[in-house]
N, C-alpha and C positions, 0 to 999 in steps of 0.2 A: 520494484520501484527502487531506483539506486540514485544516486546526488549525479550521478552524469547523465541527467536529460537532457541537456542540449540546448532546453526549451526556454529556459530560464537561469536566473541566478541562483547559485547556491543557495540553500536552506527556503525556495522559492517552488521547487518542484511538486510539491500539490496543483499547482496550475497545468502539467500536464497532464492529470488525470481529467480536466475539465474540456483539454484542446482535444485527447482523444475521444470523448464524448460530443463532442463539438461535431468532433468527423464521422458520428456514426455508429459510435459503439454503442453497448447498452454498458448502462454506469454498474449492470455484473459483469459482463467482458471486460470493463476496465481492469476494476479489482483482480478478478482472475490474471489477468497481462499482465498486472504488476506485483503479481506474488507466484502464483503458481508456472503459470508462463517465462517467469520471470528466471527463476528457479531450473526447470526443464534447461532454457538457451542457456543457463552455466551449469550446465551439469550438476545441478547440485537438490537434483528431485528427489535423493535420498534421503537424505537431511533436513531441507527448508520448502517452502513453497505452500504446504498447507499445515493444518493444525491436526496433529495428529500424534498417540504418542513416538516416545522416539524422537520426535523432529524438533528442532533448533528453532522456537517461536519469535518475531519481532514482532506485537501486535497495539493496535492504535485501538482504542477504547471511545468511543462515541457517544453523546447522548442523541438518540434522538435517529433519524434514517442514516444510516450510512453510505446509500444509494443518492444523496442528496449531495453531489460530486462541488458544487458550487459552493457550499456553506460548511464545507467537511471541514475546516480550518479552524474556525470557529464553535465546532461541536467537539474537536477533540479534550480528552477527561483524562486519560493517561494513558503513559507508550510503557512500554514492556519489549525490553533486550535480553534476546535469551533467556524469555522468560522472569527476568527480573524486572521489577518496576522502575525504571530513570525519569520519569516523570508525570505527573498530576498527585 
């Protein structure tokens, strides 16, 4: 998931996880597409993509379904960059 979707405005792009569940995916293909898949098309499966150690984590903190692609905006608790917490 990167800020150039396309799909929307800047700092707006949570709504394309919800257009490509719209078309089809299941809301775990989403998340996969946009981390791990994500990761793989920039070469960069060595480092990021999943949570493991070793790897370079950005991870969003939820209460509540994470699979719930619609309301995911409003469940997030806090983000973590590299690991470090920048917000909640």
């Amino acid at each position: 998931m990167g800020t150039d979707s396309g799909v929307a405005r800047h700092g707006q792009n949570l709504r394309e996880l919800t257009l490509m569940a719209e078309c089809g995916m299941t809301p775990q293909d989403v998340l996969v597409a946009t981390t791990r898949s994500a990761a793989e098309l920039l070469g960069m499966q060595d480092e990021a993509g999943v949570l493991a150690p070793g790897q370079r984590a950005d991870i969003v903190a939820v209460a509540g379904d994470p699979f719930d692609l619609a309301n995911l905006k409003d469940s997030i608790r806090a983000v973590y960059q590299d690991g470090r917490r920048v917000r909640g």
